[in-house]
Each structure stands twice: as structure tokens, then as C-alpha cells.
ChimeraX commands (.cxc) that place a marker at each C-alpha (Angstrom):
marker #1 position -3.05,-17.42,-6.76 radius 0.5
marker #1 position -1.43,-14.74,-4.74 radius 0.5
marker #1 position -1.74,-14.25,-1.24 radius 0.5
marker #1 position -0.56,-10.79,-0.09 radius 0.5
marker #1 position 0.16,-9.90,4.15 radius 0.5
marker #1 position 0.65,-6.75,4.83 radius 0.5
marker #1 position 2.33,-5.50,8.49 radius 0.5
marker #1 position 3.25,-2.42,9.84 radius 0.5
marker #1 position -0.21,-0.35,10.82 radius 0.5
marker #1 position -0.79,1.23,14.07 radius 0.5
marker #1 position -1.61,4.28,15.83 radius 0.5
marker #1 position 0.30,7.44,15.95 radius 0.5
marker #1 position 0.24,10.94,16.49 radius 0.5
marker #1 position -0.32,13.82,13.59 radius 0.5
marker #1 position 3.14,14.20,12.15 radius 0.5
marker #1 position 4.75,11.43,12.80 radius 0.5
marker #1 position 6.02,8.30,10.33 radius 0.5
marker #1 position 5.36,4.86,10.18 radius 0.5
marker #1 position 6.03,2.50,7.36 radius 0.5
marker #1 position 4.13,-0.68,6.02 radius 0.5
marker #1 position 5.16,-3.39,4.49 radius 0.5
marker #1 position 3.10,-6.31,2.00 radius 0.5
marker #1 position 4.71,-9.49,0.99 radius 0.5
marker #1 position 3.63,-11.78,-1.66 radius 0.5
marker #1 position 3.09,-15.13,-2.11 radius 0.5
marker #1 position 3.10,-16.63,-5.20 radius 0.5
marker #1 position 5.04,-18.22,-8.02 radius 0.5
marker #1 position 2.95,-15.92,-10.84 radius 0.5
marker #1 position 4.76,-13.24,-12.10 radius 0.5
marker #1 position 3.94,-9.91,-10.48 radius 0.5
marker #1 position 3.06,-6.74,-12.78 radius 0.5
marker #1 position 1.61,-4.05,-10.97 radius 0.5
marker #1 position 1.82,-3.48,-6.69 radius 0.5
marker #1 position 0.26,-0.80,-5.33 radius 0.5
marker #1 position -1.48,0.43,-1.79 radius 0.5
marker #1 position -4.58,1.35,-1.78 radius 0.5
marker #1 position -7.07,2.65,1.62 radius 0.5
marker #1 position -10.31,2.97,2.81 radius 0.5
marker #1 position -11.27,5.07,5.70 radius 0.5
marker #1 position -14.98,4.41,7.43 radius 0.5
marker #1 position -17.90,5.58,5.35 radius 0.5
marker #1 position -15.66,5.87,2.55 radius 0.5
marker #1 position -14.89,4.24,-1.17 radius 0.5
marker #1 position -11.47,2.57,-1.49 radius 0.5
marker #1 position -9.15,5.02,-2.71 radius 0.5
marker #1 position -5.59,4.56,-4.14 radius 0.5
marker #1 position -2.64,5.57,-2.29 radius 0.5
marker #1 position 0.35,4.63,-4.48 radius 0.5
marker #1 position 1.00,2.31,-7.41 radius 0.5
marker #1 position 4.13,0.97,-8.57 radius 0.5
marker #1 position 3.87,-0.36,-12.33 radius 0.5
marker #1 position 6.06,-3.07,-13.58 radius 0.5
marker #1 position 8.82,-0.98,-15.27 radius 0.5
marker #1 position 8.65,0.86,-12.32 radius 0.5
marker #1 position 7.10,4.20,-12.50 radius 0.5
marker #1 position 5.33,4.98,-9.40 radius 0.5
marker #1 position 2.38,7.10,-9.37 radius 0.5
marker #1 position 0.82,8.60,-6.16 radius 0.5
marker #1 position -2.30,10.14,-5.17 radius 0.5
marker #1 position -2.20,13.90,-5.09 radius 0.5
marker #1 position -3.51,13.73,-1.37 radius 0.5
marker #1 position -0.17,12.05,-0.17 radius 0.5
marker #1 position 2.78,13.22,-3.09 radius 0.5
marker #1 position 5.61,14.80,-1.10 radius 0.5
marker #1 position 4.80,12.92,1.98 radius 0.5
marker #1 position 4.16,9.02,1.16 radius 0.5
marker #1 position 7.14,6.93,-0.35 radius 0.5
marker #1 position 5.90,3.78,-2.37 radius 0.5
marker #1 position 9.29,1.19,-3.26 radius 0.5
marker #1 position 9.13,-2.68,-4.58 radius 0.5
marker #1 position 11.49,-5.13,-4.37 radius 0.5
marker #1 position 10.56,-7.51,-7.60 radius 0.5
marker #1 position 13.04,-9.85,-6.74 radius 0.5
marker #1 position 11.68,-10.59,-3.32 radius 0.5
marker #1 position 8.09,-9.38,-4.04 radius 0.5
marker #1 position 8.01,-7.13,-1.55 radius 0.5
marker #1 position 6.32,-3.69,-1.57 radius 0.5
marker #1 position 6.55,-1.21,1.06 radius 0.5
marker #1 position 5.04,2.65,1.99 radius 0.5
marker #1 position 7.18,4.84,4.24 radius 0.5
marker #1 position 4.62,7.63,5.37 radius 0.5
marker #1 position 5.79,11.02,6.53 radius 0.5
marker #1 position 4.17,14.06,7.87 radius 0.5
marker #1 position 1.18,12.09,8.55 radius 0.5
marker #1 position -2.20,13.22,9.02 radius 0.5
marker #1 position -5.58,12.47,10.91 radius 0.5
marker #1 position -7.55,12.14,7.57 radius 0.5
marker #1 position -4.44,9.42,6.84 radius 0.5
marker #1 position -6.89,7.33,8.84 radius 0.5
marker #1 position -7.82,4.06,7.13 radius 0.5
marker #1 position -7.35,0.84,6.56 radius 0.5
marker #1 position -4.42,0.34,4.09 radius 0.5
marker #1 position -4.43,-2.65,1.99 radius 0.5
marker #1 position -1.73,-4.04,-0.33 radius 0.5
marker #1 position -2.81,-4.90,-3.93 radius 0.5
marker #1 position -0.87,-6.90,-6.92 radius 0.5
marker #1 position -2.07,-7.36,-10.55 radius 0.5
marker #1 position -0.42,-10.85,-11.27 radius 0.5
marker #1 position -0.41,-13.25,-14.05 radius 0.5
marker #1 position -1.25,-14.37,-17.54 radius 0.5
marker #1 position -5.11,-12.87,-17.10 radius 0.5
marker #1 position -4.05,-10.78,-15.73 radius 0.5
marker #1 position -6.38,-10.90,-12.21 radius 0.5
marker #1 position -6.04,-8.54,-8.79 radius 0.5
marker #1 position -5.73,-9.73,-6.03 radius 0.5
marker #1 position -5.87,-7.87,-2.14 radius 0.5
marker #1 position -4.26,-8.47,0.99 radius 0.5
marker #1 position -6.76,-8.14,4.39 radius 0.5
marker #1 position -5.46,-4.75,5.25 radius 0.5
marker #1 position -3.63,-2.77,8.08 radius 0.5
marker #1 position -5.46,-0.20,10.04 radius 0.5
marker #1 position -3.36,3.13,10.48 radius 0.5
marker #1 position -4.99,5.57,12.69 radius 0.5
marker #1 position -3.24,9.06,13.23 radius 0.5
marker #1 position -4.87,10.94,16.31 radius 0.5
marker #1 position -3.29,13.42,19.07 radius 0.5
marker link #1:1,2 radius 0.2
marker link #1:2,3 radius 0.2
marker link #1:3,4 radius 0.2
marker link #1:4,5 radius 0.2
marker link #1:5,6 radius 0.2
marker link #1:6,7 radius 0.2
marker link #1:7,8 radius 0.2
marker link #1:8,9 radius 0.2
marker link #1:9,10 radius 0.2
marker link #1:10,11 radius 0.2
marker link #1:11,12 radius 0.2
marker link #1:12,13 radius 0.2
marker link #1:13,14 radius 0.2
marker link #1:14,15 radius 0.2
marker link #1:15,16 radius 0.2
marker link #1:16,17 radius 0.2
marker link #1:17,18 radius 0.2
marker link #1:18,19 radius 0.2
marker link #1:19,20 radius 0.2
marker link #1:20,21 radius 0.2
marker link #1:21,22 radius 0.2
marker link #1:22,23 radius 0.2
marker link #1:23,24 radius 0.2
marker link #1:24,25 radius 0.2
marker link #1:25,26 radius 0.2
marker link #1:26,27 radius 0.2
marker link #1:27,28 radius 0.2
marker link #1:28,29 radius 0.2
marker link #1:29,30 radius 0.2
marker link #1:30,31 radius 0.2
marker link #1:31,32 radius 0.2
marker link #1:32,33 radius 0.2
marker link #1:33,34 radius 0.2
marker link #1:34,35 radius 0.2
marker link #1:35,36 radius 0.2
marker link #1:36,37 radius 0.2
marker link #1:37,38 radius 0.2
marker link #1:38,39 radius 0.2
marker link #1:39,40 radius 0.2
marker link #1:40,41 radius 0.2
marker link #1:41,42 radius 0.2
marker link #1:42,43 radius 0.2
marker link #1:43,44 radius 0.2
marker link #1:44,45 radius 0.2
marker link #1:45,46 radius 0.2
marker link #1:46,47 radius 0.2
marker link #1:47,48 radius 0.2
marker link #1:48,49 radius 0.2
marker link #1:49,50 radius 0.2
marker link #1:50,51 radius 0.2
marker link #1:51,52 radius 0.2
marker link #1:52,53 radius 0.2
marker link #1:53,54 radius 0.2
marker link #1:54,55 radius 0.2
marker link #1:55,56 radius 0.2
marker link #1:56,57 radius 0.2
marker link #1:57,58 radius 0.2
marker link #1:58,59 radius 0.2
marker link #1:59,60 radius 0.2
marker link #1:60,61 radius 0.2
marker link #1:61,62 radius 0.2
marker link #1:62,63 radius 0.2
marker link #1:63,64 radius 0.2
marker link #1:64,65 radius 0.2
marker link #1:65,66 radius 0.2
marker link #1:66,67 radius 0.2
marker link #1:67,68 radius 0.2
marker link #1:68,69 radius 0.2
marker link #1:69,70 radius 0.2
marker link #1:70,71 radius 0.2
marker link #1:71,72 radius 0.2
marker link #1:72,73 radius 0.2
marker link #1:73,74 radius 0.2
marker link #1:74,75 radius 0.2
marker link #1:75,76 radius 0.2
marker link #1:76,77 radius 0.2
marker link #1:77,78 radius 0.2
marker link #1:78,79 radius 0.2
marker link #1:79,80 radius 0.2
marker link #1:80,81 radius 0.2
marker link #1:81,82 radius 0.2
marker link #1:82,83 radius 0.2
marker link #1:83,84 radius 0.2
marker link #1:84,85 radius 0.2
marker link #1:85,86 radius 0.2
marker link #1:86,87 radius 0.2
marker link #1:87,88 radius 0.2
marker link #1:88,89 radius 0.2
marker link #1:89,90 radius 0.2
marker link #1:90,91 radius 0.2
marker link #1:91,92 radius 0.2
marker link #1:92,93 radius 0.2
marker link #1:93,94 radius 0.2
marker link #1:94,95 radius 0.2
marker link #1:95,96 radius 0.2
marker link #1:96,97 radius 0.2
marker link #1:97,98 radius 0.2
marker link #1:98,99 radius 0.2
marker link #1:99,100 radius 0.2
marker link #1:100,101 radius 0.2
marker link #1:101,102 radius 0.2
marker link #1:102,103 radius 0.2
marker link #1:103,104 radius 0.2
marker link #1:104,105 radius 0.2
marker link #1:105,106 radius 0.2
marker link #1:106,107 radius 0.2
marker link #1:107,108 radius 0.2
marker link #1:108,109 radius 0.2
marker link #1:109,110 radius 0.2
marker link #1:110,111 radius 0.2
marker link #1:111,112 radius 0.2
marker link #1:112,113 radius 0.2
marker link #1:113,114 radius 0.2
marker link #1:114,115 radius 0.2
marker link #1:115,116 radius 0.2
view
């Protein structure tokens, strides 16, 4: 089992920053992190993923704005957003690809709302 908890959501204005962070619990070994959001009346969409040997791939919506970084060691994965917009309105949840099955597994989310 994992149990992710992510922190750091809120509401800010259009160009500001705010970063979020996820922590894991678990004693599985972590491959994949990534964040993924939803905003209302909309599919789940990846954000960022950060693979296991550490490539990080974004979604061409946030590249050049979004920063994805993991800490294995501490299983830690964190998204420092810049520049950020009103359609950067979602709920941002923290996702890890863990064990021998491997299986997914999803934190609850943090809303992030960006309105003047």
C-alpha cells in the first residue's frame, strides 16, 4: 500500500506562484511520481511525471512555467508553479506507480484556484 498527502493548494491571483508538495507512505519501492489535475467538467489530465531514472516529462500546457522535482530518498515529490494561470484551476492530485505489480495509487487532491 501507499498512501500519498499532498499540501500546498490555495487561491491566488493570475501570475503568481505557489508550490505543492505530496509525501508518501510506504515501505514499497517507488517507480514513477507524477501530478496529475482535474478541473470541473473535465477528464483528469497530467501535469508532470517524474520517472524512476529521473527524466521528467511535462504537459505542453505548463513546460516553461511548472517545475516537477522528487526526492527518492525521502519520497517526496513536489511542483513549484510559476506564471500561473486561471485555466491552472483544478484540483491537483499526487500519483505514484509503486511496487512489484506494479499498481497506482492517488493521493485525495489539493484544490488550486487562480482568480483576480
Amino acid at each position: 500500500q501507499v498512501q500519498l498527502v499532498e499540501s500546498g493548494g490555495g487561491l491566488v491571483r493570475p501570475g503568481a506562484s505557489l508550490g505543492l508538495s505530496c509525501v508518501a507512505s510506504t515501505s514499497l519501492d517507488i517507480h514513477n511520481m507524477g501530478w496529475y489535475r482535474q478541473a470541473p467538467g473535465k477528464q483528469r489530465e497530467v501535469v508532470a511525471v517524474v520517472l524512476h531514472d529521473g527524466t521528467i516529462n511535462y504537459a505542453a500546457s505548463v513546460r516553461g512555467r511548472f517545475t516537477a522535482s522528487r526526492d527518492k530518498d525521502k519520497k517526496t515529490l513536489s511542483l513549484h508553479m510559476n506564471s500561473l494561470k486561471s485555466e491552472d484551476t483544478a484540483v491537483y492530485f499526487c500519483n505514484a506507480m509503486a511496487g512489484n505489480a506494479p499498481l497506482i495509487y492517488w493521493g485525495q487532491g489539493t484544490q488550486v484556484t487562480v482568480s483576480s
